[in-house]
FIZALO-566182 format. One line per 5 residues: number of its first residue (from 1); their letters; for each residue x, y, z of N, C-alpha, C. Coordinates in pm, 1 decimal, padded with zeros to 6 digits. Each point is the difference from the previous one (the first is absolute). Layout:
NUM	A	X:Y:Z:X:Y:Z:X:Y:Z  ...
//
This chain:
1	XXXXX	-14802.0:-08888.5:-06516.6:00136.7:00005.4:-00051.7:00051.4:00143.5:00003.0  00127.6:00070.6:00051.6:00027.6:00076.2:-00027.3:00075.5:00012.9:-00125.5  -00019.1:00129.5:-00025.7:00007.5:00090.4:-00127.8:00103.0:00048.7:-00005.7  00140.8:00033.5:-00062.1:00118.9:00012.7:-00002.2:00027.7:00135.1:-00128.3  00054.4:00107.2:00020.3:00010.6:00065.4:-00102.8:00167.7:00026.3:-00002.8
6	XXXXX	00112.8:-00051.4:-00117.7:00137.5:00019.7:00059.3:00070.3:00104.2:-00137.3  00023.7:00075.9:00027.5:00037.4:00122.4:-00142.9:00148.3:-00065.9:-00010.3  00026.5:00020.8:-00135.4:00133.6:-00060.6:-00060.6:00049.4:-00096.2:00063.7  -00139.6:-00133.6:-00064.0:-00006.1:-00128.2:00046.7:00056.9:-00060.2:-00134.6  00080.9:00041.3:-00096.8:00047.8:-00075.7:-00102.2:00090.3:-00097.8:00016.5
11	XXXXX	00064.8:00056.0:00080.3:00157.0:-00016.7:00028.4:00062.9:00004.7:00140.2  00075.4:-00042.9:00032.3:00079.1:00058.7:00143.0:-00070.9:-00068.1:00087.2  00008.2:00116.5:00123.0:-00086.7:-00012.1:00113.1:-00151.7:-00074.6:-00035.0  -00037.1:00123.4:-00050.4:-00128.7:00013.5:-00009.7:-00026.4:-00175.8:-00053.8  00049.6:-00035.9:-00107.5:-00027.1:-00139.0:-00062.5:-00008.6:-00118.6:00092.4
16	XXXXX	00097.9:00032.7:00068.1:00057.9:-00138.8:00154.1:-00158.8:00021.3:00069.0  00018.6:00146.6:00008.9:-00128.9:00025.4:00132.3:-00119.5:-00051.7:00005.1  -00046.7:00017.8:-00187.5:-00107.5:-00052.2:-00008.0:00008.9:-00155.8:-00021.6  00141.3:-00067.7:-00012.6:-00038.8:-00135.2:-00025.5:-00026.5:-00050.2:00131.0  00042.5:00051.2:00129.4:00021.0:-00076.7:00098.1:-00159.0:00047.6:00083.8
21	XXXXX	-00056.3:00102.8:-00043.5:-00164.8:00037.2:-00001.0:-00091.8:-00090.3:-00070.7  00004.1:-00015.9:-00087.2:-00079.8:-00098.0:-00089.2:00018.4:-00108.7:00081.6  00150.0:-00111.8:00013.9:00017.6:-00080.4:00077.1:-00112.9:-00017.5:00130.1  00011.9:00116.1:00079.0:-00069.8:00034.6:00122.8:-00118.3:-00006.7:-00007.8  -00055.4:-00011.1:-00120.8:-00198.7:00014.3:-00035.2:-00050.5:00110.9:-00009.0
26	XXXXX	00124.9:00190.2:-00002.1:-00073.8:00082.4:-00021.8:-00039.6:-00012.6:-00193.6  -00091.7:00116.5:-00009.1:-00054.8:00019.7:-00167.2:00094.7:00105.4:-00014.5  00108.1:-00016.6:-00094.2:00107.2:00103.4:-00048.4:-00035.3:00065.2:-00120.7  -00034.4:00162.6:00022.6:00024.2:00050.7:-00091.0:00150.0:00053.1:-00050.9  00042.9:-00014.1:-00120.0:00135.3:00037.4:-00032.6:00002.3:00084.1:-00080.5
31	XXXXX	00044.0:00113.4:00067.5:-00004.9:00168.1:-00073.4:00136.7:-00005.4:-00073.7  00019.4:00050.6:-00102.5:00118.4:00060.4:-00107.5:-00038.3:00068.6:-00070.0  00095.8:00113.6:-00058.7:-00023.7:00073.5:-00088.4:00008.7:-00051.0:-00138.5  00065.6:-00057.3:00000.3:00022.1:-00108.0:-00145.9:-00108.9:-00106.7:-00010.5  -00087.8:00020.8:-00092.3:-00139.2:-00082.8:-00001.1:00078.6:-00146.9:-00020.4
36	XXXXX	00074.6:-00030.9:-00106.5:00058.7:-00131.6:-00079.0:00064.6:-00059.4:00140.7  00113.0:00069.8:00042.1:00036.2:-00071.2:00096.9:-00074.0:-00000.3:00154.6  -00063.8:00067.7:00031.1:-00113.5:-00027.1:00070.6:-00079.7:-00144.7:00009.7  -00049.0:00037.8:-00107.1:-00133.5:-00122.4:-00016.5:00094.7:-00101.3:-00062.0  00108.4:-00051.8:-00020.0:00076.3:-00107.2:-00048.7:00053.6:-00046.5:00180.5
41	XXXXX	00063.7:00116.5:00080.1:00005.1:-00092.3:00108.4:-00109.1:-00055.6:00103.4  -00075.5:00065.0:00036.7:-00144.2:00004.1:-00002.4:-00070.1:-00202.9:-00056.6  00029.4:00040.4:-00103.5:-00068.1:-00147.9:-00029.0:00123.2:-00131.4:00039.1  00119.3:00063.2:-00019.2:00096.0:-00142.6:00076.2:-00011.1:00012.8:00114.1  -00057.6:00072.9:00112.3:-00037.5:-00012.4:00150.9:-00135.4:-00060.7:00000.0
46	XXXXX	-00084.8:00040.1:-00100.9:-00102.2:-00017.1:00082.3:-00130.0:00091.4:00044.6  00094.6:00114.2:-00033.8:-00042.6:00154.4:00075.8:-00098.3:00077.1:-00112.3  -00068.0:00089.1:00031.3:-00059.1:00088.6:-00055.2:00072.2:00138.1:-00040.4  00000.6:00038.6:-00102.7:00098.8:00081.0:-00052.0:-00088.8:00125.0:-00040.0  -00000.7:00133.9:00065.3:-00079.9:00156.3:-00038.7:00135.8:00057.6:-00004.2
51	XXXXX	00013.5:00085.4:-00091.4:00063.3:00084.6:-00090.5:00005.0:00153.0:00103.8  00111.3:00012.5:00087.1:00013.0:00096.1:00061.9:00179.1:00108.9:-00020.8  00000.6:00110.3:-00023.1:00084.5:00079.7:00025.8:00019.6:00077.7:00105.7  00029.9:00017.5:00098.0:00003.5:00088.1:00134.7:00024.6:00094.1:-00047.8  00027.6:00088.1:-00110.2:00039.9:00122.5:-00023.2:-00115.5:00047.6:-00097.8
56	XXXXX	-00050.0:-00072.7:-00018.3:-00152.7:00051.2:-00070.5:-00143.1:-00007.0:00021.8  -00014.5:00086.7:00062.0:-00178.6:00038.9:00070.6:-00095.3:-00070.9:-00066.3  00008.8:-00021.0:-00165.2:-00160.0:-00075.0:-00034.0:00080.6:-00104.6:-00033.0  00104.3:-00101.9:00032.3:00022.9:-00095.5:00004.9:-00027.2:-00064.4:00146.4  00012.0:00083.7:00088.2:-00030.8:-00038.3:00113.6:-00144.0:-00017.4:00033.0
61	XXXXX	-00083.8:00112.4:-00031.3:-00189.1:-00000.1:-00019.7:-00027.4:-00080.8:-00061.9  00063.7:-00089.4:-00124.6:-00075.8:-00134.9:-00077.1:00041.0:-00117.5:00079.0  00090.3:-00002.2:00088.9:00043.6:-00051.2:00103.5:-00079.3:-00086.9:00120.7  -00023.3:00124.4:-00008.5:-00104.8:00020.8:00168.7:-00136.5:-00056.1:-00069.5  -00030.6:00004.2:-00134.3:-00115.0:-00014.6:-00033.8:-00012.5:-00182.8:-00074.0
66	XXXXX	00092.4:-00019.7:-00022.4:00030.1:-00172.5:-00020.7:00013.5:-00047.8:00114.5  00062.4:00005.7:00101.6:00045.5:-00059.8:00127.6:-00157.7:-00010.0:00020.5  -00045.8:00083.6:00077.4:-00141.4:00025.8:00055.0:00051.6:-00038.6:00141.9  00054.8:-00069.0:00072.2:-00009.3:-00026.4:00138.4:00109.3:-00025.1:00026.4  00043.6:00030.9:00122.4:00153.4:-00052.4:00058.0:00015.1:00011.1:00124.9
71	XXXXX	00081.8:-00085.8:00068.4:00025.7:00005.6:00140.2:00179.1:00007.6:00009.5  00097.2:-00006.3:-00069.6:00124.1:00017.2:00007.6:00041.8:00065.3:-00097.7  00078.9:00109.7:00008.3:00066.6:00054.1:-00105.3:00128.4:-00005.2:00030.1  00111.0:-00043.5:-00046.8:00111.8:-00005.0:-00021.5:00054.6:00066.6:-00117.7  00022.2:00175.9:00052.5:00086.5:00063.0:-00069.2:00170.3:-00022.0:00002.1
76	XXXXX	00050.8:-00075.2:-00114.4:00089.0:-00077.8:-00060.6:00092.5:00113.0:-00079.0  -00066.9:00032.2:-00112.3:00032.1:00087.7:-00114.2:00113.9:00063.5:00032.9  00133.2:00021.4:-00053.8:00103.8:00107.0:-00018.2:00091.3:-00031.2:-00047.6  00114.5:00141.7:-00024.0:00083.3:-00013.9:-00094.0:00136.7:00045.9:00069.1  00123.2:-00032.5:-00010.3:00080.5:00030.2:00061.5:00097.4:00142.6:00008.6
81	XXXXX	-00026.3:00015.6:-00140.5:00043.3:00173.6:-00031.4:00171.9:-00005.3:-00007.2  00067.8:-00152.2:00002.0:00142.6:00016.0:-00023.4:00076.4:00044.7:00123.7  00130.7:00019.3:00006.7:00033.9:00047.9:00122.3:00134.2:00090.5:-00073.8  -00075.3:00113.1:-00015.3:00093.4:00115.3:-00065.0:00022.4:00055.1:00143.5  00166.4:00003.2:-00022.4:00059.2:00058.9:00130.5:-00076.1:00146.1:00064.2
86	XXXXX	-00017.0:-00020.2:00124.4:-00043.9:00164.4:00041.3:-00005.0:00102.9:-00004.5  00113.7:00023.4:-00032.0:00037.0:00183.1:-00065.1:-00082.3:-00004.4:-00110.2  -00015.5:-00103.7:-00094.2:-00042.1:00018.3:-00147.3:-00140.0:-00010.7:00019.5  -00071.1:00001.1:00070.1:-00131.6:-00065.4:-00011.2:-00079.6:00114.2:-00018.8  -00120.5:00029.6:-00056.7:-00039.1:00117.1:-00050.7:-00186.3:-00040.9:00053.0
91	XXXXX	-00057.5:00110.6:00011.9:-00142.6:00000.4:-00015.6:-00031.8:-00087.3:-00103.4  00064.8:-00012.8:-00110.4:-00077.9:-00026.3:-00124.8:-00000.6:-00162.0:00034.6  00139.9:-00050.0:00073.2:00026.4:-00138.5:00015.5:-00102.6:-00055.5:00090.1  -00063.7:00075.5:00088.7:-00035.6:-00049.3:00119.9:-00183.7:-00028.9:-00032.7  -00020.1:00120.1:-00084.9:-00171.8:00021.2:-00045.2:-00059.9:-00116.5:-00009.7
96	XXXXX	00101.1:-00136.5:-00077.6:-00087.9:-00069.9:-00091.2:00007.0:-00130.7:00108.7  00060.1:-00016.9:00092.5:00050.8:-00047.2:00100.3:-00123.1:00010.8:00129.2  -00023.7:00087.5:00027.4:-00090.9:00092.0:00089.4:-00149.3:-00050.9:-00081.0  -00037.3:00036.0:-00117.1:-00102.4:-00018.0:-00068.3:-00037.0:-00110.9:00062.4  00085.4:-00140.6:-00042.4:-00030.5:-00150.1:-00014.5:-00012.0:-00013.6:00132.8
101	XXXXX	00092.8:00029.3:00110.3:-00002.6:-00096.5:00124.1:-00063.1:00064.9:00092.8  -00038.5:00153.6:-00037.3:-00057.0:00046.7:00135.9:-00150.4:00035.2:-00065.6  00001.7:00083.4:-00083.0:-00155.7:00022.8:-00040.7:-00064.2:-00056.7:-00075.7  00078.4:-00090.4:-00079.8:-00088.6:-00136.7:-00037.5:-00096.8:-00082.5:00109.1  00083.2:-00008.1:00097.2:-00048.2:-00064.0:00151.1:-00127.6:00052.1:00043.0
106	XXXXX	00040.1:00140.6:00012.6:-00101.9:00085.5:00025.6:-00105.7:00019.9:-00067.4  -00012.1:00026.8:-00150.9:-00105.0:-00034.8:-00076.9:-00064.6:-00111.8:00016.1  00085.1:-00127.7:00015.2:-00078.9:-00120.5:-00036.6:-00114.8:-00007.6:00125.0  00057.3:00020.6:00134.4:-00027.7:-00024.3:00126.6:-00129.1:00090.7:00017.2  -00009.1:00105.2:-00063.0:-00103.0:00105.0:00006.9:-00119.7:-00051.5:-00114.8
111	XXXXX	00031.0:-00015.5:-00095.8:-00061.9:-00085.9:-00050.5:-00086.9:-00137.5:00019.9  00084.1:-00100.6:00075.5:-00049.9:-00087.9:00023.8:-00075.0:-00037.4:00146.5  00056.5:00082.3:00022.4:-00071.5:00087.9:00198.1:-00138.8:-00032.3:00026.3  -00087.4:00042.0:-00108.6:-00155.2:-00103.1:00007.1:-00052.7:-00120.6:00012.5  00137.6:-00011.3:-00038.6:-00089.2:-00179.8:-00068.5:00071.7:-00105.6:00120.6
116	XXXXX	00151.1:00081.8:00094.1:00034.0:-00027.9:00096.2:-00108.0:-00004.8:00131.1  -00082.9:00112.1:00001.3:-00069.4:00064.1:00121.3:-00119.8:-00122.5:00010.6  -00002.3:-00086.7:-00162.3:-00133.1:-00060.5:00023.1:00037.2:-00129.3:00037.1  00176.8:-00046.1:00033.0:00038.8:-00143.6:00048.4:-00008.4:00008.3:00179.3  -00082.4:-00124.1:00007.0:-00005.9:-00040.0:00088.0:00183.0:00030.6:00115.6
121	XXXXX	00088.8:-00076.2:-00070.9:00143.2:00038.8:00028.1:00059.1:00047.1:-00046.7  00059.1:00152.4:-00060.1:00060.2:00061.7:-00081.8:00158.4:-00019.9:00027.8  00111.4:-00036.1:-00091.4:00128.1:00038.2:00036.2:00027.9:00065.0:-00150.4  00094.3:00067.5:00053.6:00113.9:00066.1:-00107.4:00130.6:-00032.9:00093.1  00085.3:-00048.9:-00078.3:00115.3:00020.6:-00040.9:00091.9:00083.0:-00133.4
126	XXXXX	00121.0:00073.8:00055.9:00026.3:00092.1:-00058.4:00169.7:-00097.1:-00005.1  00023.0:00033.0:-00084.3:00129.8:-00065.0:-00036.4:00093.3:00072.5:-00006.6  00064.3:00005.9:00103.1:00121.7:00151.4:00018.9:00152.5:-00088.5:-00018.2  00074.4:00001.1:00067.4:00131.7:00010.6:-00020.8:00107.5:00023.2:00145.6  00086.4:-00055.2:00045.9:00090.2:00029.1:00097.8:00048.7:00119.8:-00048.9
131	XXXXX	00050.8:00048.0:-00104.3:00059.5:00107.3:-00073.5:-00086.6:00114.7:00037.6  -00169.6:00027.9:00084.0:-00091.3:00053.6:00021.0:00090.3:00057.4:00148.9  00074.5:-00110.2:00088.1:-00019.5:00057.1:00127.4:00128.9:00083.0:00000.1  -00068.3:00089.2:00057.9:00111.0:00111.1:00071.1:00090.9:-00043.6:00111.5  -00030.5:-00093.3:00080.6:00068.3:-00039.5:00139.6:00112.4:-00095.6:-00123.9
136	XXXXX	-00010.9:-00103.1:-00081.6:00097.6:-00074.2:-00070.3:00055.5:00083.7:-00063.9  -00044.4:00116.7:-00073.3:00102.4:00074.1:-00073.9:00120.7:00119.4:00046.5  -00071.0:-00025.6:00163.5:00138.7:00062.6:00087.2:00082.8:-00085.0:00087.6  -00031.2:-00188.2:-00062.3:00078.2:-00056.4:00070.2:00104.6:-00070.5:-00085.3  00117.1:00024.2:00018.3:00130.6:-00075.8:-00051.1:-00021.6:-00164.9:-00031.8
141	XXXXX	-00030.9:-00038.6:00087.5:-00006.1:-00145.9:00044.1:-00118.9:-00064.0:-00096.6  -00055.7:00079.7:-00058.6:-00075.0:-00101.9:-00113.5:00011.2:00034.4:-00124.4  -00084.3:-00089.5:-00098.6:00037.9:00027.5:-00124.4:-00029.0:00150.0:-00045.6  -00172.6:00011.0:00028.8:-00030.6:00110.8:-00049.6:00047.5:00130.3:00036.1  00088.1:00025.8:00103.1:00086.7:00102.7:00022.0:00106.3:00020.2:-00178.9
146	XXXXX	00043.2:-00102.5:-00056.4:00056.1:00032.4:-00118.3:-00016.1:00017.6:-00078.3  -00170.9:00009.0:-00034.0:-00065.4:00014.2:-00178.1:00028.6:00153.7:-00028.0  00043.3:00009.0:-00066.1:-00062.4:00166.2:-00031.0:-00162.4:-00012.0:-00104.7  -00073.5:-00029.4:00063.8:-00077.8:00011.7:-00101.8:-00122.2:00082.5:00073.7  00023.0:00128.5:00003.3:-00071.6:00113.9:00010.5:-00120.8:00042.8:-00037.2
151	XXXXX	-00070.8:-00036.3:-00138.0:-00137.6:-00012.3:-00092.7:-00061.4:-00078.1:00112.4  00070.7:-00164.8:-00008.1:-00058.3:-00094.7:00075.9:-00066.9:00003.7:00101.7  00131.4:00009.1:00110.4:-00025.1:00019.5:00145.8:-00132.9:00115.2:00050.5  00024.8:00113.4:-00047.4:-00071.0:00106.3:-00018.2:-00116.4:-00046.0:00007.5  -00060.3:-00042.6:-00117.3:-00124.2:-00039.4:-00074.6:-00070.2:-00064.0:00122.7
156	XXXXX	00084.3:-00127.2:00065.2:-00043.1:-00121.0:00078.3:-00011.4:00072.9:00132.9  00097.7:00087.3:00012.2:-00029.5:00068.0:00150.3:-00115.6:00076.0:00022.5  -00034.4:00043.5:-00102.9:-00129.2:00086.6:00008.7:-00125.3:-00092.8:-00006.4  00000.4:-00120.5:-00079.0:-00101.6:-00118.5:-00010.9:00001.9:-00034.7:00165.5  00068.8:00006.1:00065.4:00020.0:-00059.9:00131.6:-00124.9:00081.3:00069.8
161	XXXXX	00038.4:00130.9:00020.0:-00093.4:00154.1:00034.3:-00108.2:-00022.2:-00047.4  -00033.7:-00026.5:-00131.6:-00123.9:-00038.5:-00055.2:-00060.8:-00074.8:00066.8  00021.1:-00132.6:00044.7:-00029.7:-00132.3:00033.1:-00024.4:00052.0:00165.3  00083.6:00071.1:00067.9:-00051.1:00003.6:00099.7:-00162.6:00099.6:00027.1  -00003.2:00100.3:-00053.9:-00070.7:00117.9:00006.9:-00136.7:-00125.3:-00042.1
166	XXXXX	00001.5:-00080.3:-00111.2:-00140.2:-00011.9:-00030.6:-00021.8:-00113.8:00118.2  00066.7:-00062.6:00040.8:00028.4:-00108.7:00083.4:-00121.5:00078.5:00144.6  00037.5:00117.0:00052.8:-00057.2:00071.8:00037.3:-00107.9:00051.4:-00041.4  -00034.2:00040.8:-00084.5:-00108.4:00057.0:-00036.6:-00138.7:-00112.9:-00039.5  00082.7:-00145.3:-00073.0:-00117.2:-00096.7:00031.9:00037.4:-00161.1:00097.7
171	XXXXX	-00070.3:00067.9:00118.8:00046.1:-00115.9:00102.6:-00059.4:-00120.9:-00023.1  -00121.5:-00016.7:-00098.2:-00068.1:-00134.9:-00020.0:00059.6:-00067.9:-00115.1  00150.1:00026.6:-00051.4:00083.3:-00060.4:-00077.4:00101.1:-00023.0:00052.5  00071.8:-00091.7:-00075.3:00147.1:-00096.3:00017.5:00077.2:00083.2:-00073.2  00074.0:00124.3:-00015.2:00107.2:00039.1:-00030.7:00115.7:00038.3:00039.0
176	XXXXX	00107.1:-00075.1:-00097.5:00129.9:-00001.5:00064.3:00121.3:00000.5:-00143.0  00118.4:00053.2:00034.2:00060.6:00026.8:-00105.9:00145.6:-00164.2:00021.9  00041.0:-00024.2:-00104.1:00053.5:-00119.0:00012.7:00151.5:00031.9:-00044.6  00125.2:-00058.4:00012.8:00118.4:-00009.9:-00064.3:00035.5:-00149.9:-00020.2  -00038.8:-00059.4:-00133.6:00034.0:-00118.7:-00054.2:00154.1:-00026.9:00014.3
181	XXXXX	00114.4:00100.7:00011.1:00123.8:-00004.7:00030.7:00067.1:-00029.2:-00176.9  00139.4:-00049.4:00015.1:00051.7:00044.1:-00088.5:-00041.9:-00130.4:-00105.5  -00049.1:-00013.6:-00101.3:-00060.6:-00136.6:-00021.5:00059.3:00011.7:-00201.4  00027.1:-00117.6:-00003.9:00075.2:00013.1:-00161.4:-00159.5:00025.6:-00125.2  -00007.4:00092.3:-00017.8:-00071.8:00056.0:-00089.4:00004.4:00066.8:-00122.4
186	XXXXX	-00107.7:-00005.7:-00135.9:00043.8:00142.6:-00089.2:00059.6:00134.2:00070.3  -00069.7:00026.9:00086.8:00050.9:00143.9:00058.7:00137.1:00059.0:00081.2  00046.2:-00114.7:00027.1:00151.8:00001.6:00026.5:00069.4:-00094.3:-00086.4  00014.7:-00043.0:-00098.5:00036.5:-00071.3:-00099.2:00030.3:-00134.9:00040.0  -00025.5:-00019.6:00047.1:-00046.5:-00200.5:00122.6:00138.2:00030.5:00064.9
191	XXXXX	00042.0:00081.0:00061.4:00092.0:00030.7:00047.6:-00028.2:-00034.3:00168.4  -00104.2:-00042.4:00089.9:-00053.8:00022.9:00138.6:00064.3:-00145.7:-00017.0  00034.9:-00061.7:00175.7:00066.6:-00136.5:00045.8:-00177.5:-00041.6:00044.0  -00116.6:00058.7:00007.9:-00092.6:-00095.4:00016.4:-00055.1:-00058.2:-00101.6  -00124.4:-00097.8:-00018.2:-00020.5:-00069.9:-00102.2:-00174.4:00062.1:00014.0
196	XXXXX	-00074.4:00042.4:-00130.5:-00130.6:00060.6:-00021.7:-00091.4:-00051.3:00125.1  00037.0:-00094.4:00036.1:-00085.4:-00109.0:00087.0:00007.1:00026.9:00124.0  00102.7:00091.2:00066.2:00065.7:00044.0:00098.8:-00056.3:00116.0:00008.6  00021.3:00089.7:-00104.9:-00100.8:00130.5:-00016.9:-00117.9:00032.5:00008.3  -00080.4:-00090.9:-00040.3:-00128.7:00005.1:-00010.3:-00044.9:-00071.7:00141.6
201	XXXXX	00059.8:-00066.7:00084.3:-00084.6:00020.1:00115.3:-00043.8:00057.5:00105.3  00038.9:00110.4:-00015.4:-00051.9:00095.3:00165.8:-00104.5:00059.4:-00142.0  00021.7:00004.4:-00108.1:-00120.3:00080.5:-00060.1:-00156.0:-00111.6:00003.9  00054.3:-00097.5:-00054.1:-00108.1:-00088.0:00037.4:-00042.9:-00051.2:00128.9  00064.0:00012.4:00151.0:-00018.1:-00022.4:00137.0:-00113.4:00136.4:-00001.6
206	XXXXX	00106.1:00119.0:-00026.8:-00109.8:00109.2:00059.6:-00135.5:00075.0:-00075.5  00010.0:-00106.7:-00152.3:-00140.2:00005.2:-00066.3:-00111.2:-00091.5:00038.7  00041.4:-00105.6:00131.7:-00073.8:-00110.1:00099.8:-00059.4:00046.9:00101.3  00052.5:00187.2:00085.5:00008.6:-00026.4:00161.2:-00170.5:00001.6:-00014.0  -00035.6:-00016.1:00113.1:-00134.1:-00007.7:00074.1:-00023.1:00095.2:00066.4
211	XXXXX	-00159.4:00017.2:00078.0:-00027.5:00093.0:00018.1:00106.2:00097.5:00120.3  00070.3:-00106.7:00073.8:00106.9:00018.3:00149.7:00125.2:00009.7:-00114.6  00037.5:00036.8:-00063.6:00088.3:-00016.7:-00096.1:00042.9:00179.7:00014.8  00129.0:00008.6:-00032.1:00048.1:00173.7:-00000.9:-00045.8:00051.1:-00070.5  00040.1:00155.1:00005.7:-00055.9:00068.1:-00122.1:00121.9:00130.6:00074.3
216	XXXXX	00024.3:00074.1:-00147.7:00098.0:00115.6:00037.0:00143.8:-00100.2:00030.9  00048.9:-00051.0:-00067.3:00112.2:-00085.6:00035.7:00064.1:00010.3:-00109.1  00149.4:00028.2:00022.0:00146.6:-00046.2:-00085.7:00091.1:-00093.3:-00005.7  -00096.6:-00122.5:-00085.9:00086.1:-00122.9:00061.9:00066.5:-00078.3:-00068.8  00095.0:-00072.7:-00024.8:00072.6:-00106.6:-00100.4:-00037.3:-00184.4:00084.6
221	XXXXX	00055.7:-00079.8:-00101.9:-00050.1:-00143.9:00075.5:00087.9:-00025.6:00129.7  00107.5:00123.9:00069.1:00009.1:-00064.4:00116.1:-00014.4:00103.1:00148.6  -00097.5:00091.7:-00074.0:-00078.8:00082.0:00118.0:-00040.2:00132.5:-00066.3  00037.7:00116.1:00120.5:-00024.5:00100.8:-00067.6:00141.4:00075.0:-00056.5  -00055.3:00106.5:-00107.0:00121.6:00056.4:00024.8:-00004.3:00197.2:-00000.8
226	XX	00091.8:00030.2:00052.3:00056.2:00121.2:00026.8:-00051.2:00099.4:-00110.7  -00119.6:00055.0:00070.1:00013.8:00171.4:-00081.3:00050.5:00053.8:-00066.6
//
């Protein structure tokens, strides 16, 4: 059976992701920082619920040390940081933003990097954002040309860089960074025209690929997308 690890699996994404994993016959672990609501959704899935914060190092080491084994990690976890117009946006706005979506990632992934090396099929998925690509945010013609959301985009564009570099550095893994697209969620106030169910599948397709399966890829459910 594969082993499923999905960070800020309470809610959202992450919640769909792991229901439609469990569905699939993987063993879901469901990471949150919130123990109560954690292990409360956790038991209405089905799922196994460890107590994780991406922004905290020995939350992440008791982590790694409950899990004990894994073959998928689905870094999920982040926060949107608001969309304070551009001029206004400050270091201070962007820090806590940066923390969650990029070096949370990075911690967790470094962290859990062992227990990856010992799966037979390792994937990570990284859960980025269209708001990540640079080629959409210099094009008129789509949505994400209009967000100003600067913290965001930022954060996800650099997760992209991330995702490729390790993508490279370990070729006997499945890593690839994903854009669920605009999907009605807490994090945009259910404001997205897709439905959670819509969102969560290129995350759950590309927490499936096989060994002929990509790796180093920027993709949404209807291909790839733009840098």
């Amino acid at each position: 059976m594969t082993t499923t690890l999905i960070t800020g699996a309470n809610k959202g994404l992450g919640y769909e992701t792991a229901r439609q994993l469990l569905a699939a016959g993987h063993d879901v672990w469901m990471a949150a920082r919130d123990a109560e609501r954690g292990a409360e959704a956790a038991r209405r899935l089905g799922g196994r619920f460890v107590r994780l914060d991406v922004t905290d190092p020995g939350s992440i080491a008791a982590a790694v040390q409950t899990v004990g084994a894994l073959d998928v990690l689905i870094n999920n976890a982040g926060i949107s940081g608001g969309m304070t117009p551009v001029g206004e946006v400050t270091a201070e706005i962007m820090r806590p933003v940066f923390e969650t979506n990029l070096f949370g990632v990075v911690e967790v992934t470094h962290a859990f990097r062992p227990l990856l090396e010992k799966s037979e099929l390792p994937v990570i998925v990284n859960v980025s954002s269209g708001l990540g690509s640079l080629g959409w945010a210099n094009d008129p013609s789509v949505m994400e040309y209009h967000v100003p959301a600067l913290a965001y985009g930022a954060a996800k564009a650099a997760l992209n860089m991330v995702t490729v570099h390790y993508a490279k550095a370990y070729p006997g893994m499945k890593i690839n960074c994903v854009d669920p697209g605009y999907t009605a969620t807490d994090l945009n106030g259910h404001q997205g025209p897709q439905t959670i169910e819509e969102g969560a599948e290129i995350i759950v397709r590309m927490a499936q690929v096989g060994r002929d399966g990509p790796t180093g890829e920027y993709v949404n459910r209807h291909g790839r997308v733009p840098w």
